[in-house]
ZADO-1210 file (C-alpha; in nm, 4 decimals, padded with zeros to 6 digits):
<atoms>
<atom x="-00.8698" y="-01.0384" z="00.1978" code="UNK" pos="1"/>
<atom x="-00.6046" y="-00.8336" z="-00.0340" code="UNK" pos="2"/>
<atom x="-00.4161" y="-00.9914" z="-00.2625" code="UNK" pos="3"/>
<atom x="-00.0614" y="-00.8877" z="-00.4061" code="UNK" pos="4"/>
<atom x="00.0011" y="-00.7164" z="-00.7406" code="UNK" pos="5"/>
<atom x="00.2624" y="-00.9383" z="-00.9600" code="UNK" pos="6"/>
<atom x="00.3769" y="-00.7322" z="-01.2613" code="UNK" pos="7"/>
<atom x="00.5046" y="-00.9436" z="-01.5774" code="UNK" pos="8"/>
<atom x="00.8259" y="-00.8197" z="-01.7828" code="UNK" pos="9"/>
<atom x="00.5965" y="-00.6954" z="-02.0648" code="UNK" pos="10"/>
<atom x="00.3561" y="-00.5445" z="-01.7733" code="UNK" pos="11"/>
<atom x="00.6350" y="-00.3250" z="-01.6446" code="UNK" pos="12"/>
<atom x="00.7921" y="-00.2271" z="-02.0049" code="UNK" pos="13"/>
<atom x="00.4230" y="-00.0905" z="-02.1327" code="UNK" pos="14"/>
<atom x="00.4249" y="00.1142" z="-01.8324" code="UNK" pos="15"/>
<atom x="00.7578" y="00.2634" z="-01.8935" code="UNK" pos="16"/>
<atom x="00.6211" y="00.3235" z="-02.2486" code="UNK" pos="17"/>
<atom x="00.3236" y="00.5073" z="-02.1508" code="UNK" pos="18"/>
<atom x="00.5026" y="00.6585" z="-01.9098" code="UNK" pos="19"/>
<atom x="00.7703" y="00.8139" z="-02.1936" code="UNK" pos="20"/>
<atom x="00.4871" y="00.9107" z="-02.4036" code="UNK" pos="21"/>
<atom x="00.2398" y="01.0418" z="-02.2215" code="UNK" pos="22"/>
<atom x="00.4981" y="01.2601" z="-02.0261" code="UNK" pos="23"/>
<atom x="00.6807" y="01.3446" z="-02.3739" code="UNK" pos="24"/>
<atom x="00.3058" y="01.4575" z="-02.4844" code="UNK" pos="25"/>
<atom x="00.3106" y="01.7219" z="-02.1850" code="UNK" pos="26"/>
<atom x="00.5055" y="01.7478" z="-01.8428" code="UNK" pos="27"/>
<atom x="00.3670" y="01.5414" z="-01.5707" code="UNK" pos="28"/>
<atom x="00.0782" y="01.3828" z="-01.7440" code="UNK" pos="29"/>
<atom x="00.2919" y="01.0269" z="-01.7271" code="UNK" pos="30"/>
<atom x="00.2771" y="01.0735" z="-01.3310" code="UNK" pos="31"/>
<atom x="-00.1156" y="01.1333" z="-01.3495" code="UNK" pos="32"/>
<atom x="-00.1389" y="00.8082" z="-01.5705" code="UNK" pos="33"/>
<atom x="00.0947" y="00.6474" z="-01.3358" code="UNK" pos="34"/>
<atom x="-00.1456" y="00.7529" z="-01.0320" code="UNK" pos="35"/>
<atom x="-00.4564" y="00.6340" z="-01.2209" code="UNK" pos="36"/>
<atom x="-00.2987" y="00.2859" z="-01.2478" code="UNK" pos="37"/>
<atom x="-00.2041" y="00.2331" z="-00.9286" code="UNK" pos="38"/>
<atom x="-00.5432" y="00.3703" z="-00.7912" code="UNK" pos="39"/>
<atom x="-00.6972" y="00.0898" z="-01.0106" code="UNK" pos="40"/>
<atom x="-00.4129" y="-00.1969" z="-00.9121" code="UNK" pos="41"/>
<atom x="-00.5594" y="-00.0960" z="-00.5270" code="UNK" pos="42"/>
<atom x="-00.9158" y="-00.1512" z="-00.6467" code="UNK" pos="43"/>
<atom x="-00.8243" y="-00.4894" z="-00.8311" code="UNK" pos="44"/>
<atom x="-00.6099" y="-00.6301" z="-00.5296" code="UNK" pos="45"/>
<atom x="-00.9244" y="-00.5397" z="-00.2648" code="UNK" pos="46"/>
<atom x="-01.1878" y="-00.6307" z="-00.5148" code="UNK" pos="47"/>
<atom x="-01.0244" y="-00.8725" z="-00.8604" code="UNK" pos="48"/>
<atom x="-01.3434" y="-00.9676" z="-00.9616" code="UNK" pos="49"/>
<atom x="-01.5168" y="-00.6397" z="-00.9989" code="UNK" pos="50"/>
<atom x="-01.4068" y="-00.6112" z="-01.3801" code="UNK" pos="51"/>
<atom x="-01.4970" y="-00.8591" z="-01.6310" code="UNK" pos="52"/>
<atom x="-01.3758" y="-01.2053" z="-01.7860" code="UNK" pos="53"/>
<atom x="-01.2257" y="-01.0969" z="-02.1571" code="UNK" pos="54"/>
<atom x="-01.0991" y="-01.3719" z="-02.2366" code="UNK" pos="55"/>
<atom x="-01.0528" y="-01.7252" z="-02.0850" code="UNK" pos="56"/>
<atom x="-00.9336" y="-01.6144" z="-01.7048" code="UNK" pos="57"/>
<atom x="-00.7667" y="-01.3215" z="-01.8127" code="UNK" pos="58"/>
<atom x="-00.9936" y="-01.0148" z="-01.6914" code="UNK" pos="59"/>
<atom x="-00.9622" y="-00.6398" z="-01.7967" code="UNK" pos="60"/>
<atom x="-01.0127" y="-00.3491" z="-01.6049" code="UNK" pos="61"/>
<atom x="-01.0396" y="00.0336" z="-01.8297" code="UNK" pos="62"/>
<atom x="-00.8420" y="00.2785" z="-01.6906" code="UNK" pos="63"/>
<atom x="-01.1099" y="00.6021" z="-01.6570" code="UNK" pos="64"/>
<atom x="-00.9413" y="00.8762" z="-01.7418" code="UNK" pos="65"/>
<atom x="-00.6766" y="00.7146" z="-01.9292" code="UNK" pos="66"/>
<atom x="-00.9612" y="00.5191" z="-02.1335" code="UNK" pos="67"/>
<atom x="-00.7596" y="00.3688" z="-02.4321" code="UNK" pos="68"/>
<atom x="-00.5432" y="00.1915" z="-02.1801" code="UNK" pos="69"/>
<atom x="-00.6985" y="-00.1668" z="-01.9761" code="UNK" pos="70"/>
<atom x="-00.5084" y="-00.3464" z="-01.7805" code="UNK" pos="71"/>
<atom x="-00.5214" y="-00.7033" z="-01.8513" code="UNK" pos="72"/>
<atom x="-00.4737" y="-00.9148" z="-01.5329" code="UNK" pos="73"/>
<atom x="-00.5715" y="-01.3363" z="-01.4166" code="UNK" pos="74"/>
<atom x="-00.6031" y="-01.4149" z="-01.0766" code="UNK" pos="75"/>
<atom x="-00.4015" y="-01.6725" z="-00.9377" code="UNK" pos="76"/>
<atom x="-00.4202" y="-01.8269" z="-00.5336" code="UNK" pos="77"/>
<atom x="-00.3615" y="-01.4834" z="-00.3805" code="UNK" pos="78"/>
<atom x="-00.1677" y="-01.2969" z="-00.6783" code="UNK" pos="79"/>
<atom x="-00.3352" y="-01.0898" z="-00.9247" code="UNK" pos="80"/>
<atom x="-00.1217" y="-01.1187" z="-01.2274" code="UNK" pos="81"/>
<atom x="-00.0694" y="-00.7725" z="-01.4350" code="UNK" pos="82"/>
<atom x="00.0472" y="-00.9717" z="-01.8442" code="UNK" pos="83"/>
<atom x="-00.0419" y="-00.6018" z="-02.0277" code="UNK" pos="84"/>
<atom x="-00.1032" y="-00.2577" z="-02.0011" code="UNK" pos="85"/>
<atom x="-00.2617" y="-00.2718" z="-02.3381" code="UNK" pos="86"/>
<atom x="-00.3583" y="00.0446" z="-02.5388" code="UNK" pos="87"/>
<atom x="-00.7302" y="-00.0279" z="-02.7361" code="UNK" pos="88"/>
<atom x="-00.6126" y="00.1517" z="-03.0546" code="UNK" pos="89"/>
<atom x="-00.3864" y="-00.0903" z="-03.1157" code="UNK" pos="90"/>
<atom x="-00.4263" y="-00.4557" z="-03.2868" code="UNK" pos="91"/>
<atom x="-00.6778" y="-00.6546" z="-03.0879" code="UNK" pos="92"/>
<atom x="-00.5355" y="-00.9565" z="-03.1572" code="UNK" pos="93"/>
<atom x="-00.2024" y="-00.8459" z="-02.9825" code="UNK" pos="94"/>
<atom x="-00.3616" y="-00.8414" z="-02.6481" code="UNK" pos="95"/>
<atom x="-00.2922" y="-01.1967" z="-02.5210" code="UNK" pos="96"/>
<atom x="00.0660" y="-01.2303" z="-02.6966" code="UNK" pos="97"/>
</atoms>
């Protein structure tokens, strides 16, 4: 039983930002992060309880290759709910804003 990816406003403008960096840091690197994450959205709509409860019902999946970057996602009905992209260097306490 799949369920279907919903990406939040702040979902999609971390991606963009990622996006913009990684590919300023070196052509075509923000397409390989970009493939990463959408390997892993296809894992979490097949499978969105493989990765662990982080908080409340919000669950967290690390990216592998891309490892300071989770994707922070809640499960709702059928929709898997995407609220961050969130990079792990940054303020913990940011995550769930």
């Amino acid at each position: 039983m799949g369920y279907n990816i919903r990406l939040t406003d702040e979902a999609i403008q971390d991606i963009d930002n990622v996006f913009e960096y990684y590919e300023y840091q070196k052509k075509g690197l923000g397409f390989d992060f970009m493939v990463e994450l959408y390997d892993y959205f296809e894992i979490i709509t097949q499978s969105p309880k493989i990765f662990q409860v982080d908080f409340k019902d919000y669950r967290r999946a690390v990216l592998k290759r891309f490892s300071r970057y989770v994707i922070i996602y809640k499960i709702e009905k059928q929709d898997i709910y995407v609220m961050a992209i969130f990079n792990t260097l940054q303020n913990p306490d940011n995550k769930y804003k």
